[in-house]
C-alpha positions in Angstrom: -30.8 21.5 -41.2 -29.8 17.5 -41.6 -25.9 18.6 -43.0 -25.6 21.0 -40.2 -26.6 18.2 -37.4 -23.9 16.2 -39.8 -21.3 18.4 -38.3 -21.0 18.4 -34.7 -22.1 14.9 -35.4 -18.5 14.0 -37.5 -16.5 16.3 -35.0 -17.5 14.0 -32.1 -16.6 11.1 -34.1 -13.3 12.6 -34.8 -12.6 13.3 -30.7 -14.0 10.4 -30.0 -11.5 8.3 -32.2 -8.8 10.7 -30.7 -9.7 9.9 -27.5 -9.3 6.4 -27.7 -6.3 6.0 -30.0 -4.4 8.1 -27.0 -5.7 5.6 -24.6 -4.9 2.6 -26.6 -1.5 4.5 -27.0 -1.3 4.9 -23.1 -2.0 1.7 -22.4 0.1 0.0 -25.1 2.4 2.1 -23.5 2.1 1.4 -20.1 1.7 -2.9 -20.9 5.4 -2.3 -23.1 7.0 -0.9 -19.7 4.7 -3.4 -17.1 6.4 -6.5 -19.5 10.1 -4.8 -19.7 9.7 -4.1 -15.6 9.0 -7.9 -15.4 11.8 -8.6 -17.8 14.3 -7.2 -16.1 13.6 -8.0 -12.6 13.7 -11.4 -13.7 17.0 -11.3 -15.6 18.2 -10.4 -12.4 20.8 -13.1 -10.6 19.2 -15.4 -8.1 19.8 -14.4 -4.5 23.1 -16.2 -3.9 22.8 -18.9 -1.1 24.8 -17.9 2.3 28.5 -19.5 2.1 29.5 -20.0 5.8 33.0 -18.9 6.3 35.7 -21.8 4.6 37.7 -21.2 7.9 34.9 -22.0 10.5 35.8 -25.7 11.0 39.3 -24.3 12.5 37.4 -23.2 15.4 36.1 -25.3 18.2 33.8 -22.9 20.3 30.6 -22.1 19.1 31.7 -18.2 19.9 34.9 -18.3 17.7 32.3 -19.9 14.7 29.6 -17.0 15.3 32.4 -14.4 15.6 33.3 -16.2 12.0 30.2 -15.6 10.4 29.1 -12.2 12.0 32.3 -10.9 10.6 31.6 -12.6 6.7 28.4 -11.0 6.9 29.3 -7.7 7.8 31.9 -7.6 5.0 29.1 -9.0 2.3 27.0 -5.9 2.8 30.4 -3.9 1.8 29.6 -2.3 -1.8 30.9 0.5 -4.4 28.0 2.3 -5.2 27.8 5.2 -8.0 26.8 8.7 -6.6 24.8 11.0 -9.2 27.8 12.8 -10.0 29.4 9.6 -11.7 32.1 9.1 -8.5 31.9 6.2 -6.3 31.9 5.0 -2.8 32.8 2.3 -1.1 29.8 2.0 1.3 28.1 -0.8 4.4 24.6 -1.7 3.2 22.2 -2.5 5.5 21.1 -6.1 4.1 21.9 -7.6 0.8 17.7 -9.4 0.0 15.9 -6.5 1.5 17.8 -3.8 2.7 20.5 -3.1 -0.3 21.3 0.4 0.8 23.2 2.0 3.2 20.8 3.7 6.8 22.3 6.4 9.1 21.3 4.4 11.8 22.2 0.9 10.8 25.4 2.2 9.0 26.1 4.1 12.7 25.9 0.7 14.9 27.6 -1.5 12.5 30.6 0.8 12.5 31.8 -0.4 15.5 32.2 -3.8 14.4 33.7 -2.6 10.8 36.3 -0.8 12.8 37.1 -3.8 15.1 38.1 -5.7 12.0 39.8 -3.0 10.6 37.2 -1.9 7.2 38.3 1.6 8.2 37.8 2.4 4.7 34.4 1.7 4.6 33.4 3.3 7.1 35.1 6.5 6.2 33.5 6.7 2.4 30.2 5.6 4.1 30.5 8.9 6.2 31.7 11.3 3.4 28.3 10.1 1.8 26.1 11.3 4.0 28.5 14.2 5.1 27.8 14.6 0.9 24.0 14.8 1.5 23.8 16.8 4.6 21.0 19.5 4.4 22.0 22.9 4.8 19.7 22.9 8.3 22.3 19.9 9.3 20.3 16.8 8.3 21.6 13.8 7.5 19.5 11.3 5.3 17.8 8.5 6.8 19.3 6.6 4.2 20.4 6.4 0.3 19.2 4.6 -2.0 18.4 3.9 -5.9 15.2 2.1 -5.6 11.7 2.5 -4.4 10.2 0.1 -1.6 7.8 -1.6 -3.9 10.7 -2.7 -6.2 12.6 -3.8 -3.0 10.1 -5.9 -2.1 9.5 -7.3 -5.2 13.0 -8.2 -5.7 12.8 -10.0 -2.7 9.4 -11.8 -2.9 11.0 -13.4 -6.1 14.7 -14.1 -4.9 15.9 -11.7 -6.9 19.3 -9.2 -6.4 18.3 -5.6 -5.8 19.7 -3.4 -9.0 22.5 -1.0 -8.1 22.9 0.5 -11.7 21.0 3.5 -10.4 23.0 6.0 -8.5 22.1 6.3 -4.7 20.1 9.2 -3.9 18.9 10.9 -0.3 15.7 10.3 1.4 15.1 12.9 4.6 11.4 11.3 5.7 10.9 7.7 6.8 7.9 5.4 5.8 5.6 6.5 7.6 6.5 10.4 6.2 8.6 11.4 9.7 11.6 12.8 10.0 14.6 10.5 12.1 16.1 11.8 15.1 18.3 9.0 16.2 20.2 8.8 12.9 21.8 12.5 13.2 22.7 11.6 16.5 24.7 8.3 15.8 26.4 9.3 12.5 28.1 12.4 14.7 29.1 9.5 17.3 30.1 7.4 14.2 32.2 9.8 13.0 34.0 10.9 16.2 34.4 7.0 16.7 36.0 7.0 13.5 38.8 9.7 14.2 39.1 8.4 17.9 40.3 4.6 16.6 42.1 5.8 13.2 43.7 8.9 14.2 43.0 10.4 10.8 42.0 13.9 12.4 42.2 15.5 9.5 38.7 14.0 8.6 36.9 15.3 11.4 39.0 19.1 11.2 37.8 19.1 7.6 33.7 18.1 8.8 33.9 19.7 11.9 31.5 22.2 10.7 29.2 19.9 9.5 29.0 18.2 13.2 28.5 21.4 14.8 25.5 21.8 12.4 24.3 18.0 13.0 24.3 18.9 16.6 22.2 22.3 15.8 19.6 20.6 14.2 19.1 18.3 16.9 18.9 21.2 19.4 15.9 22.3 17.3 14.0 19.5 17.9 14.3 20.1 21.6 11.7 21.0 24.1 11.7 23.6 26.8 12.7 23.5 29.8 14.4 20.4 29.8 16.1 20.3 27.1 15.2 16.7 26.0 14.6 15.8 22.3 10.9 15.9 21.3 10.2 13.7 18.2 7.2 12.6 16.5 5.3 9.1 16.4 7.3 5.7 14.2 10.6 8.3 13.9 13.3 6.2 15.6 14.7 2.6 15.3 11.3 1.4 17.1 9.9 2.6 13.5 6.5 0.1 14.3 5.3 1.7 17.3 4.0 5.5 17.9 6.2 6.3 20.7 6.4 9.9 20.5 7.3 13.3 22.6 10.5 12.9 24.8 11.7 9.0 24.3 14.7 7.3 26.3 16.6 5.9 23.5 16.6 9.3 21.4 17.6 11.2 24.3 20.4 8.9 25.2 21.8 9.0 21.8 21.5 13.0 21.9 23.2 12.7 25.1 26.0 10.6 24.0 26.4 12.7 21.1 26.8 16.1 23.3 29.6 14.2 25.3 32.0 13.4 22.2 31.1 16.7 20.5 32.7 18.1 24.1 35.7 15.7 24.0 36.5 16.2 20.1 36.1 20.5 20.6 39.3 20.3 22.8 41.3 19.0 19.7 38.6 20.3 16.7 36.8 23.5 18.3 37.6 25.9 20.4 37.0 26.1 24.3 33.8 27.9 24.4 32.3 25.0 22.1 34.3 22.4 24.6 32.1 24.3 27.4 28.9 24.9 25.5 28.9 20.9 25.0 30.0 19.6 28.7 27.1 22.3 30.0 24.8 20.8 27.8 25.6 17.1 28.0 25.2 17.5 31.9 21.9 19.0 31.4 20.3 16.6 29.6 21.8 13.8 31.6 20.4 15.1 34.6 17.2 15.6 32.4 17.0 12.0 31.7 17.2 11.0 34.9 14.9 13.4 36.4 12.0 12.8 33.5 13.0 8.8 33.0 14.1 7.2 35.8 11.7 5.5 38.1 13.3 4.0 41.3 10.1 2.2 42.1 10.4 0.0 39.0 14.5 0.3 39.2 14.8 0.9 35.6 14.4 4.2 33.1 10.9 3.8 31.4 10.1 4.9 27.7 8.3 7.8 27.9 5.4 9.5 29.7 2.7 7.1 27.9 4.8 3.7 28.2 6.3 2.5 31.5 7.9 -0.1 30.3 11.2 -1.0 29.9 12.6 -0.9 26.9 16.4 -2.4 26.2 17.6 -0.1 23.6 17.6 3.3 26.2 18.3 1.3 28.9 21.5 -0.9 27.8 22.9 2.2 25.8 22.8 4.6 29.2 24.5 1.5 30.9 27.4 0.9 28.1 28.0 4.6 27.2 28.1 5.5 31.2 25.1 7.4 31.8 23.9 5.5 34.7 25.2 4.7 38.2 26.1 1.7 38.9 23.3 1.2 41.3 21.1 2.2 38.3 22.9 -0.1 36.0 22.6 -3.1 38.6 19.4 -2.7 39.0 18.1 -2.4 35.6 19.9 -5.0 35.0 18.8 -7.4 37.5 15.0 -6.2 36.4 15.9 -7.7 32.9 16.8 -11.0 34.1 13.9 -11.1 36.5 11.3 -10.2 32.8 13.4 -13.3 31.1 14.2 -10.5 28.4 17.3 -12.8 26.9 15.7 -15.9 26.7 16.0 -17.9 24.7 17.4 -15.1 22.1 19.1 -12.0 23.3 17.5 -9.2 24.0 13.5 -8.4 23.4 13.1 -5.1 22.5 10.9 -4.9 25.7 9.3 -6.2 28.8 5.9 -5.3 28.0 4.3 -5.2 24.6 2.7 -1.9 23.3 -1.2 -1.3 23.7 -2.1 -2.7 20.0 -3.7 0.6 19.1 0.6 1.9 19.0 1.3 -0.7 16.3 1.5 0.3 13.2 -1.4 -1.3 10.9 0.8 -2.6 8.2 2.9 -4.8 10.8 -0.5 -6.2 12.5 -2.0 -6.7 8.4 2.0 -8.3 7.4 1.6 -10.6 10.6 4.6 -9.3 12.6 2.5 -7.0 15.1 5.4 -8.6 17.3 8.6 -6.9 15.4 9.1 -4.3 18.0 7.5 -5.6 21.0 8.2 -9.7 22.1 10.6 -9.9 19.3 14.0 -10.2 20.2 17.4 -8.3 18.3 21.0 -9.4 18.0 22.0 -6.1 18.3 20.8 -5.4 21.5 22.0 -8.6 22.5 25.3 -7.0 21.9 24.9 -4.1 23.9 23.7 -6.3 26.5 26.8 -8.4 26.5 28.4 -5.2 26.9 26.6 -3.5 29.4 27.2 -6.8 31.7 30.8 -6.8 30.7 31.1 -3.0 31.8 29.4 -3.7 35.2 32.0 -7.0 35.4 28.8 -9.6 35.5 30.9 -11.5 33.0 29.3 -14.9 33.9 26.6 -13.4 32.7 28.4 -11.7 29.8 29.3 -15.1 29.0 25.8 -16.7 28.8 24.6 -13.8 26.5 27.1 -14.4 24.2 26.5 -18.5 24.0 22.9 -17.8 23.6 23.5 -15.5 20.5 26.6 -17.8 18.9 24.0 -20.6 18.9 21.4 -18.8 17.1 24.1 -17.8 14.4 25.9 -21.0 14.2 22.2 -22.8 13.9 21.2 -20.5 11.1 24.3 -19.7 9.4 23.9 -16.2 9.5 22.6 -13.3 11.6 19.4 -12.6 11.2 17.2 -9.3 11.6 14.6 -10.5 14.3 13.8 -12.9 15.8 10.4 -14.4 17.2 9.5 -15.5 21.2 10.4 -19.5 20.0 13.8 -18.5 19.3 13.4 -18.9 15.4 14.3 -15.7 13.3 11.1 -14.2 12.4 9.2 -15.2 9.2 5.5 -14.2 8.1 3.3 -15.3 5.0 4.4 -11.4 3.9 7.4 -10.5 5.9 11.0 -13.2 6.0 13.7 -11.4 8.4 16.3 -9.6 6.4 19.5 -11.9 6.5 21.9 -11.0 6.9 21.7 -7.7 8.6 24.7 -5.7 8.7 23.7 -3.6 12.0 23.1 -6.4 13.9 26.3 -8.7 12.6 28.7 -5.5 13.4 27.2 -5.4 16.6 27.8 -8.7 17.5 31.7 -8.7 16.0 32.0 -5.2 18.2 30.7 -7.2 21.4 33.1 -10.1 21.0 35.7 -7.6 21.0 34.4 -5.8 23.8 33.9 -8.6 25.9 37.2 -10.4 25.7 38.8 -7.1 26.6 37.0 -7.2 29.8 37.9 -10.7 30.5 41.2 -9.9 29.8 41.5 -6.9 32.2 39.9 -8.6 34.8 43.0 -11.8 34.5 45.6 -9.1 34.7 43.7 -7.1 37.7 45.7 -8.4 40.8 43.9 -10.2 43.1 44.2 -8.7 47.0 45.9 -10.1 49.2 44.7 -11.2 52.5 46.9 -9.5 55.5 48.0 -11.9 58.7 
């Protein structure tokens, strides 16, 4: 009886010594990779300090010095980064200390500036990636990128370069596990942008199919009987707040979107896709205006929940032509009255979000403000050029002061920046500088601007009669 309790006795012994020489394995294992995870990221380079453009002291304005400096940061985020098939790309990253990859939406904005100062070459490799990585339903990624958010931020927190050995790869969800409207929208603008300043048609005849499927899966995300995209909450570049259901900026983007798909089919398509886009373009203009506009307040709210009024959807229907120009005046006039450029231009909106709309890890990180009194460079930049369009070019002016000063102080252009005028900064969270988006923006508004001036010095002035 005692050797057979000896048995079962020895045979747990034995499991038990398997048991934990596999977990002492695991876990030898797991410390080996925690110390060579540590290694590396700290045989990383240092972040290298901002240089400030060697030319800058040949300027004397403070706009001609910003314009410098936008410009040389724009260009830094400019990379060759290795696709998984071993070919590279010359691609626009969206930051160089926290944002080392390149976003559809970011890439889309910047463009204009990259095209201004002639990096057409970046921009077209940009595009052919995510043309590369378009889903079958017509997707485009939110972004690519090689490494996870965690390692991002770690990289940062310890002034570290981001890796790039790692070939970029798609990602179709954002953070919060939504999928991006806006982005679709902007990359087919992007693109059409592209042809429209290079000439190289032969780019957009050879993706032309890949638009028209963009365009399709936008049109599945609409709602009936409007016609309006419908999106879900933290899903567009407002990615902190749960705006959700038919939103102004979204729509204004699809809208935009329809009208150079209907331009480009006259040389690209064929006439019943010219018509099919001008029918629905027109539609969903008149849809904004009939679910958005609200004379009352003289400005085009968010959405059903939010009557606010926010600058993104607002200074985009104004530069892109969507509005009248009593609508354009007035929503303009409404932003100067809510001090929304001061002292930085422009604050994402005139009215913060209920708290409850924010997402938690912004109120935890100390930035509950990122999307509400927080003010962005690049819609600074659309507000220089929405005045600039409506000839307020005094105003035009002052806009563009106010953001050169906040460069030239800084020496770069930063991501956000906070009610005091100071780029935003938490115990968690230091604004990404510098961002790419927001630098081609500002290079794309100088532009813009002094075009405007110029046409309004060659515009002959009326004579009186008698």
């Amino acid at each position: 009886m005692a050797q057979r309790q000896k048995v079962p006795q020895r045979l747990g012994w034995v499991i038990s010594g398997v048991f934990w020489t596999v977990a002492g394995g695991l876990a030898s294992l797991a410390s080996w990779r925690f110390l060579q995870y540590w290694y590396r990221l700290f045989r990383q380079p240092r972040l290298a300090p901002r240089e400030i453009p060697a030319q800058i002291d040949h300027h004397t304005t403070i706009e001609e010095k910003a314009l410098q400096i936008a410009a040389a940061n724009l260009r830094a985020g400019i990379e060759r980064r290795r696709l998984p098939d071993g070919q590279q790309k010359l691609v626009l990253c969206a930051g160089t200390r926290n944002f080392r990859e390149p976003w559809a939406r970011d890439f889309a904005f910047a463009s204009f500036g990259l095209l201004e100062l002639e990096e057409t070459r970046a921009v077209k490799e940009t595009l052919e990636v995510f043309l590369l990585y378009q889903r079958p339903s017509g997707q485009f990624p939110v972004k690519v990128h090689s490494t996870s958010v965690l390692d991002r931020y770690l990289h940062s927190l310890f002034g570290r370069e981001q890796p790039t050995r790692a070939p970029i790869r798609p990602k179709y969800v954002t953070a919060h596990n939504t999928i991006s409207l806006d982005g679709n929208g902007l990359l087919v603008i992007a693109a059409l942008n592209y042809a429209a300043r290079t000439g190289d048609h032969a780019f957009i005849q050879g993706h032309w199919p890949a638009l028209q499927k963009a365009m399709a899966w936008l049109e599945s995300h609409t709602h009936r009987p409007d016609g309006l995209l419908f999106q879900g909450p933290f899903a567009d570049w407002a990615d902190s707040i749960a705006r959700q259901g038919r939103v102004l900026y979204t729509n204004v983007i699809f809208w935009k979107a329809l009208l150079e798909m209907a331009q480009a089919a006259s040389r690209y398509g064929s006439p019943e896709e010219q018509r099919h886009f001008e029918q629905r373009a027109e539609q969903v203009k008149q849809a904004i205006n009939d679910h958005f506009w609200r004379a009352d307040l003289g400005y085009f709210v968010t959405n059903q929940v939010f009557d606010n009024l926010s600058s993104s959807g607002n200074l985009l229907a104004i530069a892109w032509g969507l509005t009248t120009p009593e609508q354009a005046h007035s929503i303009l006039d409404r932003m100067v009255e809510f001090g929304m450029a001061n002292p930085v231009p422009t604050q994402t909106v005139h009215r913060a979000y209920p708290r409850q709309f924010i997402a938690l890890e912004n109120r935890l990180g100390g930035i509950a403000n990122y999307h509400t009194s927080a003010a962005w460079l690049w819609l600074g930049a659309w507000h220089v050029i929405a005045l600039a369009r409506m000839e307020r070019l005094t105003e035009a002016e002052l806009l563009l002061y106010r953001i050169s000063r906040v460069i030239v102080r800084d020496g770069a252009v930063h991501e956000v920046y906070a009610p005091t005028g100071q780029y935003l900064s938490s115990f968690w969270y230091t604004s990404e500088a510098p961002l790419t988006w927001s630098a081609g923006m500002v290079v794309y508004a100088n532009y813009v601007y002094r075009r405007h001036v110029a046409e309004a010095q060659e515009r002959p002035t009326a004579k009186k009669e008698g």
